[in-house]
N, CA, C and O of each residue as an XYZ file, in Angstrom:
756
protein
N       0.837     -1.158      0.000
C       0.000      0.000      0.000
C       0.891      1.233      0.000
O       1.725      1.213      0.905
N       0.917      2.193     -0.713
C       1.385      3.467     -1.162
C       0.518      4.255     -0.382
O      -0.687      4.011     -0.428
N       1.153      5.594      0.664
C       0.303      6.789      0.824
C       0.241      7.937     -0.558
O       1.166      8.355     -1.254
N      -1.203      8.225     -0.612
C      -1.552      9.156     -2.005
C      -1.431     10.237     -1.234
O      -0.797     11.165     -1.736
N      -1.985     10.432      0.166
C      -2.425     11.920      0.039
C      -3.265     11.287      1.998
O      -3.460     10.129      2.367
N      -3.454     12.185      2.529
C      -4.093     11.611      3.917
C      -5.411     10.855      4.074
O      -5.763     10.521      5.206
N      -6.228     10.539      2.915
C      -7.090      9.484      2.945
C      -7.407      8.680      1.860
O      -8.363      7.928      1.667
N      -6.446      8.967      1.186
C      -6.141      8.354     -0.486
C      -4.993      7.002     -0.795
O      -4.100      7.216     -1.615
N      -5.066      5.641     -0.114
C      -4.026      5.024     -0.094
C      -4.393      3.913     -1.436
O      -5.490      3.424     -1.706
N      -2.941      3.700     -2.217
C      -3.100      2.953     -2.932
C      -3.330      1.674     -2.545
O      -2.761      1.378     -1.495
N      -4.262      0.444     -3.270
C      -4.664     -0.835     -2.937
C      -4.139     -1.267     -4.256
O      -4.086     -0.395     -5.124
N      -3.626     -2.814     -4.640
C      -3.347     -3.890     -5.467
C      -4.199     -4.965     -5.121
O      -4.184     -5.613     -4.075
N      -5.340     -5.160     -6.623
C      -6.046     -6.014     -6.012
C      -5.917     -7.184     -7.221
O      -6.331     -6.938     -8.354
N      -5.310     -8.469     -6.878
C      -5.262     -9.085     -7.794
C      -6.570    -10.165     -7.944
O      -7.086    -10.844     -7.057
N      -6.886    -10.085     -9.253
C      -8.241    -10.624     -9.714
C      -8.100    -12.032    -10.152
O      -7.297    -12.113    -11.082
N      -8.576    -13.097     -9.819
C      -8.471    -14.272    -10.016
C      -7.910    -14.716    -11.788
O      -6.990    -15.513    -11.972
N      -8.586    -14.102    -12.821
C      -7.948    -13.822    -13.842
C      -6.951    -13.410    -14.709
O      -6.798    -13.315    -15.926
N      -6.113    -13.123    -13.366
C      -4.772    -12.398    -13.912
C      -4.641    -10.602    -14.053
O      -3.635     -9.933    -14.286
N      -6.040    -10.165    -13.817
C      -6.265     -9.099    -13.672
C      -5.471     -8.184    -12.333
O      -5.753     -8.669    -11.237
N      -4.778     -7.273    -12.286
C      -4.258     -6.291    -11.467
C      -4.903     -4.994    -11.076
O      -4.822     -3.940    -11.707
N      -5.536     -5.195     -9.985
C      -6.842     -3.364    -10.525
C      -5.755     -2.796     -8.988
O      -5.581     -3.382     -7.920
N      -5.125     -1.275     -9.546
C      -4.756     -0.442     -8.494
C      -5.925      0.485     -8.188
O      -6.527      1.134     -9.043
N      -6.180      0.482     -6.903
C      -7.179      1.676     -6.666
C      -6.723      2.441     -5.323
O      -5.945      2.010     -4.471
N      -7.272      3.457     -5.336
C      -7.053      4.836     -4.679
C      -8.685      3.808     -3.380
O      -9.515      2.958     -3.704
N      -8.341      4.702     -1.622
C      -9.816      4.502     -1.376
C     -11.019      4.851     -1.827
O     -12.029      4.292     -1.398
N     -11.074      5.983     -2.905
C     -12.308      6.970     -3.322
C     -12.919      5.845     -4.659
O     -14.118      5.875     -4.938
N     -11.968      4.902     -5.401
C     -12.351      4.052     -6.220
C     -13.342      2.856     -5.513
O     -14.009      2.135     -6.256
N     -13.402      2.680     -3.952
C     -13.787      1.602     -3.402
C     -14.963      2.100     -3.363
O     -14.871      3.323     -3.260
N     -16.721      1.522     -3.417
C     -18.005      1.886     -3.467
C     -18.246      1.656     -1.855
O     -17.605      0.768     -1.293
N     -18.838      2.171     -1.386
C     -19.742      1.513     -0.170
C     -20.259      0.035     -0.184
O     -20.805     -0.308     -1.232
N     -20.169     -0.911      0.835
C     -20.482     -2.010      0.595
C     -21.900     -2.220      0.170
O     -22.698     -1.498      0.768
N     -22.370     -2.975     -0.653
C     -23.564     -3.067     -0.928
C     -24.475     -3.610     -0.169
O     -24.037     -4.538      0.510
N     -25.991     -3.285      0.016
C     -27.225     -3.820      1.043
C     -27.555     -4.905     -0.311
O     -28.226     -4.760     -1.332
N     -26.559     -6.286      0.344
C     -27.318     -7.608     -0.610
C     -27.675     -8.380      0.191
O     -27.121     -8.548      1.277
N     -28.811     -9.069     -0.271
C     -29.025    -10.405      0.381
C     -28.907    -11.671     -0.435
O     -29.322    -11.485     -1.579
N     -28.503    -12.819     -0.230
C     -28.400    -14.038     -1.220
C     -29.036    -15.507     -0.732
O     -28.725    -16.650     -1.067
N     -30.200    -14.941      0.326
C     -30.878    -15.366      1.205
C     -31.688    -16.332      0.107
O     -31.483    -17.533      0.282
N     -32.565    -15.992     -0.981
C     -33.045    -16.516     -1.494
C     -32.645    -17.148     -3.134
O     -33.235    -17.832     -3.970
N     -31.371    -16.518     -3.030
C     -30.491    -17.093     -4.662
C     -29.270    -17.616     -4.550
O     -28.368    -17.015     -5.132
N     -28.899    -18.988     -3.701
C     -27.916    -19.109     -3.234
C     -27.259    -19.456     -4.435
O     -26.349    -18.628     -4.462
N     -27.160    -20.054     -5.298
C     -27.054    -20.066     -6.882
C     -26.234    -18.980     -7.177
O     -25.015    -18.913     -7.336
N     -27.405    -17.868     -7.239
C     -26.116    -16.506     -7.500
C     -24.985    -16.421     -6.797
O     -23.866    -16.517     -7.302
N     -25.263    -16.200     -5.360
C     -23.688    -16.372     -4.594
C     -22.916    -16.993     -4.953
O     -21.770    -16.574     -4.791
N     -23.069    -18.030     -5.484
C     -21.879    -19.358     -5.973
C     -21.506    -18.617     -7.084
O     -20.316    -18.303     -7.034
N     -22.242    -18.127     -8.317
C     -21.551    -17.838     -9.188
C     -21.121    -16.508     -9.378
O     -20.960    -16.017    -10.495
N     -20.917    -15.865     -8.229
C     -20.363    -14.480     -7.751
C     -19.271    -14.571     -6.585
O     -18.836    -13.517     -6.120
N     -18.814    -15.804     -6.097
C     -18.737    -15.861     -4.833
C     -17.006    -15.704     -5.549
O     -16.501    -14.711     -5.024
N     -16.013    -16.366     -6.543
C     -15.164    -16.435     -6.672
C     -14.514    -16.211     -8.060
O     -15.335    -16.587     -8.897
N     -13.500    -15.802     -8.599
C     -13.254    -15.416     -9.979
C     -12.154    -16.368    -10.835
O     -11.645    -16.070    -11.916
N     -11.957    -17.443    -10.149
C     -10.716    -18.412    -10.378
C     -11.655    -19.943    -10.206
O     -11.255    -20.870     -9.500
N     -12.690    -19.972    -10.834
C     -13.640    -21.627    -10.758
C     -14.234    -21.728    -11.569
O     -14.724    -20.669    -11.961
N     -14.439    -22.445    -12.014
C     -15.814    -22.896    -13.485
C     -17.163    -22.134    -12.740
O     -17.783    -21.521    -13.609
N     -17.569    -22.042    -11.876
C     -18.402    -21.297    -11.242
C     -18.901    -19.753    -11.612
O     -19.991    -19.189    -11.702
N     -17.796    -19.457    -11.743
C     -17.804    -17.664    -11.965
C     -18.379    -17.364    -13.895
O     -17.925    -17.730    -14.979
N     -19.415    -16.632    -13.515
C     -19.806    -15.828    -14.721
C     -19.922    -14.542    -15.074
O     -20.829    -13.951    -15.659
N     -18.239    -13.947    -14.378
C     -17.908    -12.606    -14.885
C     -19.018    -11.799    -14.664
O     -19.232    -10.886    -15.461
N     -19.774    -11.981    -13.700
C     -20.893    -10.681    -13.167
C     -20.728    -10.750    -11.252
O     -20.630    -11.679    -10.450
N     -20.771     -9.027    -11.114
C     -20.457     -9.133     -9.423
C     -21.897     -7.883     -9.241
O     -22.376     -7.133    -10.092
N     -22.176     -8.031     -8.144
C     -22.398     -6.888     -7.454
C     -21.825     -5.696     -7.640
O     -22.377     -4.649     -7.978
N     -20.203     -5.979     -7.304
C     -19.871     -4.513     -7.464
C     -18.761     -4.788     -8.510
O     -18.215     -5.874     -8.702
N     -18.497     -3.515     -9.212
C     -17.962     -3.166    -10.538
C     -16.598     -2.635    -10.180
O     -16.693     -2.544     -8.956
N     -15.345     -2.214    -10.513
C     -14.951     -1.458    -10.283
C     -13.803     -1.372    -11.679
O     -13.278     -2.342    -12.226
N     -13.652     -0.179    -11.968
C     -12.788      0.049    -13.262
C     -13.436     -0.915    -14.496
O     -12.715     -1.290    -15.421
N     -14.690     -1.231    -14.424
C     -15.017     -1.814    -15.137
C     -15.134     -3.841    -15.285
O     -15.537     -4.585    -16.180
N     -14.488     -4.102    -13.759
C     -14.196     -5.142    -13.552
C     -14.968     -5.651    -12.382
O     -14.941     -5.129    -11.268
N     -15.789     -6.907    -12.773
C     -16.832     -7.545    -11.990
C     -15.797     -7.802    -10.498
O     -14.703     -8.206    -10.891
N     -15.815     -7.726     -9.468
C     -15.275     -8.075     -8.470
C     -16.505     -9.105     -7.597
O     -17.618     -9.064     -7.073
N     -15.467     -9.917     -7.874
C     -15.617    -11.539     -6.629
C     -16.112    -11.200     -5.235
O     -15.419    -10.496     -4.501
N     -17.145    -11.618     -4.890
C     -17.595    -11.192     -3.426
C     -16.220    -11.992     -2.082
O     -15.993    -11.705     -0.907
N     -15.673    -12.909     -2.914
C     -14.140    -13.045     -1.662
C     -13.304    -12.238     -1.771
O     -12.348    -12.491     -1.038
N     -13.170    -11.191     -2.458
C     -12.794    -10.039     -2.278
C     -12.612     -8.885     -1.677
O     -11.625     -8.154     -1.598
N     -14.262     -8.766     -1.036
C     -14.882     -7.845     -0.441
C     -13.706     -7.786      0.878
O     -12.909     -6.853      0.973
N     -13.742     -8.664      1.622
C     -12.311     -8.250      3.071
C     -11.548     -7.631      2.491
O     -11.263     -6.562      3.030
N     -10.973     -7.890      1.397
C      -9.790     -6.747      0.835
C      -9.778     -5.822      0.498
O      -8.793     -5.104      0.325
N     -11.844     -5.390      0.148
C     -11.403     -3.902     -0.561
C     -11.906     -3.165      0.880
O     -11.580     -1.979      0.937
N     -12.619     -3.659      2.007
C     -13.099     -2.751      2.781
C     -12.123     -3.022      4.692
O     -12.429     -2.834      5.870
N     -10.969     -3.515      3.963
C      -9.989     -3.927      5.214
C      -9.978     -2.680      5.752
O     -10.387     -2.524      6.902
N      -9.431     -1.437      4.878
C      -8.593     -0.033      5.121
C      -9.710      0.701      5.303
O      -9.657      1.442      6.284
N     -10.902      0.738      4.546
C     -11.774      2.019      3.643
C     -13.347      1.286      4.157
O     -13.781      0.136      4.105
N     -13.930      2.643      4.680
C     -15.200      2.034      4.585
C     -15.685      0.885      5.810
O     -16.617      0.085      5.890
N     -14.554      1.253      6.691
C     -14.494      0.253      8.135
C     -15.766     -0.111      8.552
O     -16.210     -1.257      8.493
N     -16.659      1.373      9.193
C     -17.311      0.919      9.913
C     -18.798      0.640      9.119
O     -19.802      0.609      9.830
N     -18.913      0.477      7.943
C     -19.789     -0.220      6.347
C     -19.557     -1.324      6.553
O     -20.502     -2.111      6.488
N     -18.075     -1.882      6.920
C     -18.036     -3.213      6.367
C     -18.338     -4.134      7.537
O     -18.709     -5.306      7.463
N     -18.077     -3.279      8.830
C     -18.357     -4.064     10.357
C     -20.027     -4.674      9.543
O     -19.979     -5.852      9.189
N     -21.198     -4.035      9.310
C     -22.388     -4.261      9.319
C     -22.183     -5.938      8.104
O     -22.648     -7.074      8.193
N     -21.411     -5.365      7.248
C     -21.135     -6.805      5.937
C     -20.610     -7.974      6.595
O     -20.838     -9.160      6.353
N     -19.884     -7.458      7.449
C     -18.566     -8.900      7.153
C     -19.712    -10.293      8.100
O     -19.654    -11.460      7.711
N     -20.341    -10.020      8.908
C     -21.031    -11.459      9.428
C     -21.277    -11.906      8.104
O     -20.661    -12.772      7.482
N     -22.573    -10.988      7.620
C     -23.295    -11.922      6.377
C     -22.155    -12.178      5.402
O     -22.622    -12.860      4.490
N     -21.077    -11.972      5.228
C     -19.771    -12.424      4.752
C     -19.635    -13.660      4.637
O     -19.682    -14.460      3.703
N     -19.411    -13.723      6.023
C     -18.351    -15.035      6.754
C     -20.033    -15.891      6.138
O     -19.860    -16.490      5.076
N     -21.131    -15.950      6.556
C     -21.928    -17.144      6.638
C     -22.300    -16.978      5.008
O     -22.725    -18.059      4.601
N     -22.275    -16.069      4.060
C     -22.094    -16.713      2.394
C     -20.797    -17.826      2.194
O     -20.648    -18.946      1.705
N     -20.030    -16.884      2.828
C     -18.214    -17.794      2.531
C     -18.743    -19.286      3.135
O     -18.523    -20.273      2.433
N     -19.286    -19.422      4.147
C     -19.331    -21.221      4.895
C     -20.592    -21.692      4.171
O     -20.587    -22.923      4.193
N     -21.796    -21.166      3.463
C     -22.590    -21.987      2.386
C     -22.178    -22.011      1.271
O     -22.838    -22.713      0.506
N     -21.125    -21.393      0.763
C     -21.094    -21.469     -0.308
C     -19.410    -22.725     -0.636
O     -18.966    -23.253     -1.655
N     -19.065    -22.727      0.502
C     -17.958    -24.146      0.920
C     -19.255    -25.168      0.591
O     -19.380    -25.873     -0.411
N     -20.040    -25.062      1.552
C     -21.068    -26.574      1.580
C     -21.688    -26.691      0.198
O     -21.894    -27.678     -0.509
N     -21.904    -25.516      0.036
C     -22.845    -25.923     -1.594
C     -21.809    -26.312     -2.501
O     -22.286    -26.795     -3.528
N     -20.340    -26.266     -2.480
C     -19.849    -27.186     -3.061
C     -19.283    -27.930     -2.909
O     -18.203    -27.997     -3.495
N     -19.621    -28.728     -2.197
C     -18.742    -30.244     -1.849
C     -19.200    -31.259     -1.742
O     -19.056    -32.263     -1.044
N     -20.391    -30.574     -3.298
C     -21.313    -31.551     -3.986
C     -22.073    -31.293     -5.205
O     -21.849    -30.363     -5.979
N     -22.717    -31.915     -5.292
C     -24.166    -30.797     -6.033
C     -25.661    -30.389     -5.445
O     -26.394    -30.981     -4.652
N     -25.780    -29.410     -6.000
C     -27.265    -28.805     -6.087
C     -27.748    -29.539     -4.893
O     -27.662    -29.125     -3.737
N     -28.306    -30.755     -5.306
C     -29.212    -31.891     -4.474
C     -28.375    -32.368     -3.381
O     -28.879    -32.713     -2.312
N     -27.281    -32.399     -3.569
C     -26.623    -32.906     -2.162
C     -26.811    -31.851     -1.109
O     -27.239    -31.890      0.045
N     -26.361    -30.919     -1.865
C     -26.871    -29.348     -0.824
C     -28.089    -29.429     -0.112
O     -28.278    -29.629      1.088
N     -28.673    -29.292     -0.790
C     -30.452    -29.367     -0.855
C     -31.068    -30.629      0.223
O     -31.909    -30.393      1.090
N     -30.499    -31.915     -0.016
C     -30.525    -32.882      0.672
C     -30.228    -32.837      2.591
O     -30.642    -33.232      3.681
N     -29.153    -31.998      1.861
C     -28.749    -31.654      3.846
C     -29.233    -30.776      4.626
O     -29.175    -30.646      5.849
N     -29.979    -29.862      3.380
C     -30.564    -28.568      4.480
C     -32.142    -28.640      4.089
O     -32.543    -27.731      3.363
N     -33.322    -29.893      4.608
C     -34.337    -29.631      4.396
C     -35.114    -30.204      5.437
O     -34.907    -31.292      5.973
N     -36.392    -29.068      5.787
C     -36.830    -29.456      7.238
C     -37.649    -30.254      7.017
O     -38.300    -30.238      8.062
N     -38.349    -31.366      6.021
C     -38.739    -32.309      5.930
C     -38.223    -32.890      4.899
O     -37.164    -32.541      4.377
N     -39.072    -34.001      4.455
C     -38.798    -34.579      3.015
C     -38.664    -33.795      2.015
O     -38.050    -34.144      1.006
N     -39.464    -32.109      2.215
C     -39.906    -31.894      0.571
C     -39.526    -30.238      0.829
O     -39.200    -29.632     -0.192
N     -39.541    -29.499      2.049
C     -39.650    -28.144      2.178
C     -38.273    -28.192      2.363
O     -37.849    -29.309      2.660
N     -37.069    -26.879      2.229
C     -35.653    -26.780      1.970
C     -35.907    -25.596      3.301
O     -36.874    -24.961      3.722
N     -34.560    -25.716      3.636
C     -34.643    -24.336      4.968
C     -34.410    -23.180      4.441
O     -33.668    -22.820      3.527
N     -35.393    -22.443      5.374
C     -34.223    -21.124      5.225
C     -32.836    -20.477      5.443
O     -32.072    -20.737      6.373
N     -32.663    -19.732      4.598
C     -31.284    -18.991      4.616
C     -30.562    -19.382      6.113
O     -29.517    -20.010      6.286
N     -31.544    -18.750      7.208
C     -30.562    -18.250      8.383
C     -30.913    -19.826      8.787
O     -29.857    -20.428      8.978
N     -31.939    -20.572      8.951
C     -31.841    -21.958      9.191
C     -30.575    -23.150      8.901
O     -30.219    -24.127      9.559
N     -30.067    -22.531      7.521
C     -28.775    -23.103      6.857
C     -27.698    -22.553      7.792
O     -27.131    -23.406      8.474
N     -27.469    -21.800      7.886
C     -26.595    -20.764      8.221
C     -25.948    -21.360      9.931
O     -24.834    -21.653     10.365
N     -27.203    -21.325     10.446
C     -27.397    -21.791     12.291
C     -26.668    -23.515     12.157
O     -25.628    -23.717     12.783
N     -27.258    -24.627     11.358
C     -26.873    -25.701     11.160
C     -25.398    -25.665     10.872
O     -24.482    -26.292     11.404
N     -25.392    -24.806      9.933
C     -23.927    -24.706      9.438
C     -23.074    -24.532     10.961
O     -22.459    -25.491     11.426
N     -23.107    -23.589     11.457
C     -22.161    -22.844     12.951
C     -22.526    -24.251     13.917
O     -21.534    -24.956     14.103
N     -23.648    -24.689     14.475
C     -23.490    -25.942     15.228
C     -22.990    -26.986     14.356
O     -23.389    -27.988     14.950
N     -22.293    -27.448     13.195
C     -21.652    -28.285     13.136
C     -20.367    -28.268     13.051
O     -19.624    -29.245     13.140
N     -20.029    -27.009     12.853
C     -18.617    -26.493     13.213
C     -18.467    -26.400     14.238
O     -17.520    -27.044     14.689
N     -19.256    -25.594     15.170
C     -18.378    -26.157     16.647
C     -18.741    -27.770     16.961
O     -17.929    -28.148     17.805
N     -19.215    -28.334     16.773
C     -19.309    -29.694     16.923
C     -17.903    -30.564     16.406
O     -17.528    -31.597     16.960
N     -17.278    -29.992     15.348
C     -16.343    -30.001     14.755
C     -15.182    -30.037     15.325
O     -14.310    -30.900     15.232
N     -15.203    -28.574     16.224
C     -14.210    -27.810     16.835
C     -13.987    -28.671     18.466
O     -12.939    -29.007     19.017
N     -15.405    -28.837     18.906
C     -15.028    -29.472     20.183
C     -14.526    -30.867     19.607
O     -13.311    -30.818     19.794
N     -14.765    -31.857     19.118
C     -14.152    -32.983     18.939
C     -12.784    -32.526     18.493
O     -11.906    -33.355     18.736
N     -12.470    -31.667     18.035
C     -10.969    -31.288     17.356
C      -9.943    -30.818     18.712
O      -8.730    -31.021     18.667
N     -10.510    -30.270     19.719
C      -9.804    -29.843     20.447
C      -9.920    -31.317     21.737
O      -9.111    -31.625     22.612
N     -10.697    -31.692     21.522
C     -10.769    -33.181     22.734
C      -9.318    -34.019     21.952
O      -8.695    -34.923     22.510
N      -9.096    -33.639     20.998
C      -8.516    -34.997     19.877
C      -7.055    -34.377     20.555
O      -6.163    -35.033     21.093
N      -7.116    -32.999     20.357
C      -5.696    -31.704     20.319
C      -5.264    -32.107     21.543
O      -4.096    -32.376     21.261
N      -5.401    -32.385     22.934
C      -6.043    -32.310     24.069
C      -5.022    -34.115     24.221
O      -4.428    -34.428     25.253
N      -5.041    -34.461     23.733
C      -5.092    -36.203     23.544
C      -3.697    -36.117     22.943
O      -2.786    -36.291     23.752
N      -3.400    -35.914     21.849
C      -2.324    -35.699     20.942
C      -1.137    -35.025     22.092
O      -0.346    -35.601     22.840
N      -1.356    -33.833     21.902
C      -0.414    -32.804     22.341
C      -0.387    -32.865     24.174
O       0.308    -31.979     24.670
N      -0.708    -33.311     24.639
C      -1.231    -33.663     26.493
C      -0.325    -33.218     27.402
O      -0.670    -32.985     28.560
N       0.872    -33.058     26.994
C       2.094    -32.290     28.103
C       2.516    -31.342     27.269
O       2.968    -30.332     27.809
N       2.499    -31.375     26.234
C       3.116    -29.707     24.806
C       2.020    -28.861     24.660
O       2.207    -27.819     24.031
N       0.245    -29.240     25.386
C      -0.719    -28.317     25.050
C      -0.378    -27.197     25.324
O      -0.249    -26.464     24.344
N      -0.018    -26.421     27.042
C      -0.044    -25.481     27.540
C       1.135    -24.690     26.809
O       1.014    -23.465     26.809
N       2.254    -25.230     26.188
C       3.665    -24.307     25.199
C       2.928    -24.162     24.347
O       2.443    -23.034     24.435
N       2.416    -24.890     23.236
C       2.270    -24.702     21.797
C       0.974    -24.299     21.677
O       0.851    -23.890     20.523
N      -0.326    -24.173     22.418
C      -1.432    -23.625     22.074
C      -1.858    -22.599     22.999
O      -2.918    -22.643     23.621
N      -1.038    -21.716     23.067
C      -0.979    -20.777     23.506
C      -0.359    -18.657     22.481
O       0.420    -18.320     21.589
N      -1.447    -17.875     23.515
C      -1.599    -16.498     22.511
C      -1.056    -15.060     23.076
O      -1.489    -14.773     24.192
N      -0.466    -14.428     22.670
C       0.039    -13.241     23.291
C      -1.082    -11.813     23.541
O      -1.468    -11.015     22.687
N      -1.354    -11.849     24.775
C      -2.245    -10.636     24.995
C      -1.667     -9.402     25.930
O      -1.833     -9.925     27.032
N      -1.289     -8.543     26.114
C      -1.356     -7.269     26.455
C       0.139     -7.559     27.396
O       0.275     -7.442     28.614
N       1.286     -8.018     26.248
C       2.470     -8.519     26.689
C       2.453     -9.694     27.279
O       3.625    -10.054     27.168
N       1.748    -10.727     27.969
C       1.651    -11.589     28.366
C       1.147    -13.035     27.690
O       0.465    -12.992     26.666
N       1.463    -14.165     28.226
C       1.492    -15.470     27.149
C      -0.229    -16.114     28.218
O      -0.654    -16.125     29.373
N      -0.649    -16.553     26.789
C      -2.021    -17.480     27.823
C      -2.319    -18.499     27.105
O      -2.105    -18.421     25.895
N      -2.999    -19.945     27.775
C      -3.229    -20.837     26.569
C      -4.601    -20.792     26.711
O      -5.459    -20.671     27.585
N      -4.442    -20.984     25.117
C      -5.807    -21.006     24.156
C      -6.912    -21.790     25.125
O      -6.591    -22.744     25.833
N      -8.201    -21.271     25.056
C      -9.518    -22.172     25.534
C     -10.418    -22.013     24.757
O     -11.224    -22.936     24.647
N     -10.650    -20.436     23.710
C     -11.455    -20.600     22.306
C     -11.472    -21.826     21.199
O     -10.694    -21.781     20.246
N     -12.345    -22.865     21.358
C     -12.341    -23.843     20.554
C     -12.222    -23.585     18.947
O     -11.945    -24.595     18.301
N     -12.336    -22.763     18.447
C     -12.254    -22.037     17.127
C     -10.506    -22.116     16.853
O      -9.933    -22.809     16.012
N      -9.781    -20.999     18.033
C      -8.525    -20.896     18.046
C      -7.974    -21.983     17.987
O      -7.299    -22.250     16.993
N      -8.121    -22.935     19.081
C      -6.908    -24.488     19.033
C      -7.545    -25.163     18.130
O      -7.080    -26.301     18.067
N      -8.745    -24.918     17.100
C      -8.463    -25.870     16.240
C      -8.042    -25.403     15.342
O      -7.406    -26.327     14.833
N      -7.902    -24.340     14.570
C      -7.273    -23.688     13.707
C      -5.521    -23.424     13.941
O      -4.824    -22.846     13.107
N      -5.098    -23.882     15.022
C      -3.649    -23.827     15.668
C      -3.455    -25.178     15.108
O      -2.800    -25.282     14.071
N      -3.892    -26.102     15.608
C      -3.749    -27.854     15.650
C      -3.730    -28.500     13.940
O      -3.135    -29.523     13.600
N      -4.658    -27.471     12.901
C      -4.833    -27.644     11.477
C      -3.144    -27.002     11.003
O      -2.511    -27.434     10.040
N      -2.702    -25.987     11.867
C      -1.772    -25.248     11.216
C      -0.464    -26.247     11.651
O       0.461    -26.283     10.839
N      -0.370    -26.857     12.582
C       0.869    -27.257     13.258
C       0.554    -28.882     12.852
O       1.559    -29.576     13.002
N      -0.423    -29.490     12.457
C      -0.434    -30.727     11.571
C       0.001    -30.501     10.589
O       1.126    -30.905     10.295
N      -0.762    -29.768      9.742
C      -0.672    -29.691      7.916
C       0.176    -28.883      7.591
O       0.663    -29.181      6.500
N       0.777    -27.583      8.226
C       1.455    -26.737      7.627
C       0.618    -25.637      7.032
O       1.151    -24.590      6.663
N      -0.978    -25.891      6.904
C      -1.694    -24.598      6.732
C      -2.239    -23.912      7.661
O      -2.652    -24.378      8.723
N      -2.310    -21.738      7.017
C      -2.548    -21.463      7.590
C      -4.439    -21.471      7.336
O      -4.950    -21.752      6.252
N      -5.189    -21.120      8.524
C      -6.334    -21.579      8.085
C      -7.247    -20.044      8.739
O      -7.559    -19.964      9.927
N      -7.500    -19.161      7.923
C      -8.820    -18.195      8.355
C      -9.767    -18.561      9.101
O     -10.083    -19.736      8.914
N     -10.391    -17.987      9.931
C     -11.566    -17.854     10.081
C     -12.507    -17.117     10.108
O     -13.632    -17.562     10.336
């Protein structure tokens, strides 16, 4: 990031396509009021710019270039902070249906999120299932971490707060520690 000027910083945003868009903050739009509550379809094929998925149409435009809604953390990291505080939940829970909606098809999707035989859930119904099976996830991951690591827990899963060392008890944290110090990846959340 380059300083332009006292609220003008340059951004490099590389586009799944090979595309390079430099922008100034005044190029970044306000985050948009979307919902994908009822077109989860669209999200998928907006959600990324590097998948057979993507059909070169976004929400938001910029220089003429459809931008990928996994994008969005990057253009409103710096610019547009307290816009993007209101976005980033409904963020994070497009980003975790739109993992599940593919790690299958259509009907497999569909299959897992329906409150009977024949009616499909709603949005935030998906959404809630989704978060209790991740921590469901997370506590078996950290019982496992817990088991594994049993005299190295308290050194290695441990976080630096206000100069001082503490070990981890956020089940989110030690399992995303335990993914990184198995596999070698780092893992968002």
């Amino acid at each position: 990031m380059v300083e332009l000027g006292s609220s003008n910083k340059l951004h490099v945003l590389n586009l799944g396509y090979g595309t390079i868009l430099q922008l100034v903050d005044d190029n970044i739009p306000d985050p948009p009021a979307v919902s994908f509550a009822n077109d989860i379809l669209r999200l998928n094929a907006m959600w990324d710019d590097d998948t057979v998925h993507w059909l070169n149409e976004s929400i938001i435009t910029i220089q003429g270039h459809p931008i990928a809604v996994k994008y969005w953390p990057l253009l409103y990291h710096y610019c547009h902070n307290q816009q993007w505080k209101g976005t980033k939940s409904k963020w994070t829970d497009w980003r975790d249906v739109v993992e599940h909606y593919r790690r299958g098809t259509p009907d497999h999707f569909w299959a897992d999120f329906k409150t009977d035989s024949v009616e499909r859930m709603k949005f935030t119904a998906i959404v809630q299932k989704l978060c209790d099976e991740r921590k469901a996830e997370h506590t078996a991951l950290v019982e496992r971490t817990h088991r594994e690591f049993h005299a190295e827990f308290d050194d290695l899963f441990t976080y630096q707060q206000g100069g001082e060392g503490h070990v981890m008890t956020k089940p989110s944290a030690i399992a995303r520690k335990y993914i990184e110090l198995t596999t070698g990846l780092v893992v968002d959340d």
